[in-house]
PLY file of the C-alpha trace (Angstrom):
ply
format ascii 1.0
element vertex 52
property float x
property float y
property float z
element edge 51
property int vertex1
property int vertex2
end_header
-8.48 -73.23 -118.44
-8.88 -76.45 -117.09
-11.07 -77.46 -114.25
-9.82 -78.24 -110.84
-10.69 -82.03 -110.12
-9.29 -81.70 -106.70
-12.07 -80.50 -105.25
-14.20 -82.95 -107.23
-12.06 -86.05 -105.78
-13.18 -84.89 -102.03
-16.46 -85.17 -102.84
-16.61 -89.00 -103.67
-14.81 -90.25 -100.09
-15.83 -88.77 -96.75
-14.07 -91.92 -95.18
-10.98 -90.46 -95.07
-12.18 -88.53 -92.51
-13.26 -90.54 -90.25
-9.18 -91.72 -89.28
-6.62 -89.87 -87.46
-3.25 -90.54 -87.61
-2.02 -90.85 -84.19
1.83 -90.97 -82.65
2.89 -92.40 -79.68
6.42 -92.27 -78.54
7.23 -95.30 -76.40
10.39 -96.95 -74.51
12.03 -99.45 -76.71
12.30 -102.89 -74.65
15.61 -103.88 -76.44
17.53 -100.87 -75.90
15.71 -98.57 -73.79
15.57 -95.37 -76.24
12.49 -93.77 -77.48
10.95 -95.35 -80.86
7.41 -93.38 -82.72
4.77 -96.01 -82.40
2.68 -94.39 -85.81
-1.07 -96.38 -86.66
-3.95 -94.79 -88.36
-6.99 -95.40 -86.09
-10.77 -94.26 -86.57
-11.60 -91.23 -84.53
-13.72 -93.56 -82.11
-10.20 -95.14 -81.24
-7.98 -92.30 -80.77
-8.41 -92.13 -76.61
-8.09 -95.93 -76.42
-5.12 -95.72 -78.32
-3.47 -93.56 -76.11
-4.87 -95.33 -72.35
-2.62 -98.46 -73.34
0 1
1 2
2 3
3 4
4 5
5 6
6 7
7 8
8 9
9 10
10 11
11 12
12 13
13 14
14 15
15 16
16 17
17 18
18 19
19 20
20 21
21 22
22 23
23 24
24 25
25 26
26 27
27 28
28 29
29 30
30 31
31 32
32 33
33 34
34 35
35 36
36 37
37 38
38 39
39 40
40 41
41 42
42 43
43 44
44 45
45 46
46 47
47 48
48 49
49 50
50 51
């Protein structure tokens, strides 16, 4: 059987971790319906993201 590497890739990166992916929905300015504002942002970010 062959080994799983999946759980070998995790090892090598714990940075991916440290973002969130974060969605905002916000008033378009052109035509006034609702548009997904999507960003990754570090986990530091994430309330400042959502104050503005």
């Amino acid at each position: 059987m062959a080994k799983k590497t999946v759980a070998t890739l995790h090892e090598g990166s714990k940075d991916g971790r440290a973002y969130s992916k974060v969605i905002k929905m916000v008033r378009s300015p052109k035509t006034g319906a609702f548009i997904f504002d999507e960003q990754m942002v570090p986990n530091e970010e994430v309330k400042d993201f959502f104050k503005n």
